[in-house]
C-alpha angles and dihedrals in degrees: 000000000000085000097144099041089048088056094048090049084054096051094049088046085060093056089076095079093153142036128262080002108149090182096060094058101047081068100056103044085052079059095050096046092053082048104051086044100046087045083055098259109166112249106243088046090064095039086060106042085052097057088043089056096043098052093040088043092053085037090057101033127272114266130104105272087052088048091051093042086054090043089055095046093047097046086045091054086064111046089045091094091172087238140096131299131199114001127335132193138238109236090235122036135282098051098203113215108191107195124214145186150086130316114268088024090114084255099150091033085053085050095056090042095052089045086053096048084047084050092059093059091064092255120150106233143191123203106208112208103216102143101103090155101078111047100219096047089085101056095025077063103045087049088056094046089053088045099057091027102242121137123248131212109206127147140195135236082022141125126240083250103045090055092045087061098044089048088054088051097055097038088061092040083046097062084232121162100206137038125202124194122190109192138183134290138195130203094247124006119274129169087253093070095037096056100044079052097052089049087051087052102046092042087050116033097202134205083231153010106208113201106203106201130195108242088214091058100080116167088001094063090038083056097042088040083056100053095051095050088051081048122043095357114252120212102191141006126230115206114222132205098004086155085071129081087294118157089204090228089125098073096064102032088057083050105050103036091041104028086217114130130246115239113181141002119218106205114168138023092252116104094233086049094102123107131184106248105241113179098213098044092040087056078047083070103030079065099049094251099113134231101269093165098054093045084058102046089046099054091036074068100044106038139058118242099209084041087056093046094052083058097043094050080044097054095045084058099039099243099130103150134198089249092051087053097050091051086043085051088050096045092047085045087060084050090073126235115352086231085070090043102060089035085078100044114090120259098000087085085107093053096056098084099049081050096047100094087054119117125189095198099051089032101132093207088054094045090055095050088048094046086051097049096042086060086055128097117231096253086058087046095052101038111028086182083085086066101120134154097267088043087051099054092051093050097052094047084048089050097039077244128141116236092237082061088048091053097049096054094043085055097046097049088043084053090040096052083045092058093036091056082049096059100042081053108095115277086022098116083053084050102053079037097058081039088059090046091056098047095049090049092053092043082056103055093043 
């Protein structure tokens, strides 16, 4: 995510070789500009970042810290909005989201993942099925909510407005906290959409009205964004597919031509890839510094303290067991795509789009280790010390493994426990740190 615009502003930050050199920075604010135009940056909005970072830059100083601290409060100008961000109640249960967009915009899949993130804070929710345009977003909707194990409210022989209504009804009946109402697209805006929205919307009065927008879209979606807030209102923008080729433009282009702010960033195709937009910690990232903050507010939802603390005590001795690997698998895999993940952690952004084809799930590696645990006994699993020869054949014919397989991971996890206990010992984080600097050194000069 924003991996091409963080390395332009990188590259523009590398113009400013000298101090109080105007030229210089000339220079990189010609970068900058190329950058923010060829990411899809509109054009007055670039016209006026570059005129806030050179006066604050001249104000400050030039040099390339006070370049990079101007860079940060203009982008930041922008971003700030003055509105939400993340998810906000009604006063009074049900809050009503009615979701909007085109066709193809990731409009039903953004549905599933706010009513997962929801789902995580504990809310009761209720997925509405009113997208009887496209003939798969009924049942595309009813898989997801199986999936994340929400309920749905859909009917038959019915209008998008009938079942709008009759889901009201149950989600006040229910006792939900959150509705969630995914409604139809079209591949470009007609009255007829319009219209059936605008009835939605009347019978409904909802909390929100949600715009997902395809991140690939750039001055197309801003257009599109704009029609349906002069339309039907929209109170907030959700950014979809941010884990694609995506130049990021977009964010701020939607921010600063329609003043509506920008609520959450899909980036990735997993449910749990789906992260409030929080202008200070998303120029965190633009900046390669991570999002910190974000990591730990997603995995405080996901995964158990007391359950983190029993590793933790596991890995300092050493004790890190098969069975403990497989549930962290599980946990990291509720954490959505590892692209995301490192996205967040400082100084790996950059990693995050070479690691963006990477599952978890369809991993081969992965499926190996799991296809090699699941032919173990409890006490193996628990204790991999037992592994002896006899033990490791079995375990291969039981796998569909060779021996020689057997052998490998048992070795890898043996060195990997080994490394883990390492770095919970004390000066093992300045050790892995000291590690990362020499890689990246070497992965430079290359």
């Amino acid at each position: 995510m924003f991996e091409t615009l963080s390395e332009s502003f990188k590259t523009a930050l590398n113009k400013i070789r000298f101090n109080d050199d105007e030229k210089s920075l000339s220079k990189a604010l010609e970068e900058l500009k190329k950058s923010l135009l060829r990411n899809d940056v509109y054009h007055k909005a670039t016209k006026e970042l570059l005129k806030n970072v050179e006066t604050q830059t001249k104000q400050a100083g030039i040099g390339k810290q006070n370049f990079l601290n101007a860079l940060q409060n203009s982008l930041q100008e922008i971003l700030n909005t003055g509105g939400s961000y993340g998810f906000t109640y009604a006063s009074k249960p049900p809050t009503i989201i009615l979701m909007s967009g085109l066709q193809g915009s990731g409009k039903t899949t953004t549905s599933a993942k706010l009513a997962n993130y929801l789902k995580t804070k504990n809310k009761k929710v209720l997925l509405v099925a009113c997208d009887l345009a496209r003939l798969a977003a009924v049942e595309q909707l009813t898989q997801l909510a199986s999936q994340i194990e929400v309920d749905i409210f859909k009917l038959e022989n019915a209008t998008p407005l009938e079942i709008a209504k009759a889901a009201k009804q149950k989600a006040i009946d229910g006792q939900y906290d959150v509705m969630i109402v995914d409604t139809a697209g079209r591949l470009a805006i007609d009255s007829l959409l319009m219209e059936e929205l605008r009835s939605i919307k009347n019978a409904l009065n909802p909390h929100e009205i949600f715009y997902v927008a395809d991140s690939l879209s750039g001055q197309d979606g801003v257009k599109s964004a704009a029609t349906f807030n002069q339309e039907i209102g929209i109170t907030g923008v959700i950014l979809s597919k941010f884990d694609s080729d995506s130049k990021g433009g977009i964010a701020l282009s939607i921010a600063y031509q329609l003043e509506i702010p920008l609520r959450f960033i899909g980036n990735g195709e997993k449910i749990p890839d789906l992260d409030i937009f929080i202008p200070e910690r998303i120029i965190s990232r633009l900046m390669g510094a991570g999002d910190i903050a974000s990591l730990a507010e997603k995995t405080a939802g996901i995964l158990d303290e007391q359950e983190a603390k029993n590793i933790s005590k596991k890995l300092k001795k050493g004790q890190f067991t098969f069975t403990d690997f497989i549930a962290q698998i599980e946990n990291i895999k509720k954490l959505g795509s590892v692209s995301s993940i490192v996205s967040m952690i400082p100084g790996l952004g950059n990693m995050a789009g070479a690691l963006k084809n990477v599952d978890l799930d369809t991993s081969s590696e992965v499926r190996k280790i799991k296809a090699m645990v699941n032919s173990m006994t409890p006490k193996e699993r628990n204790n991999p010390d037992l592994l002896n020869g006899s033990r490791r054949k079995r375990i291969a014919l039981g796998s569909g493994l060779e021996v020689s397989d057997i052998n490998r991971i048992v070795k890898q996890f043996d060195n990997a426990a080994k490394m883990a206990k390492r770095l919970s010992s004390k000066g093992g984080m300045q050790e892995l740190m000291q590690m990362m600097g020499q890689m990246r050194g070497k992965s430079n000069n290359s």
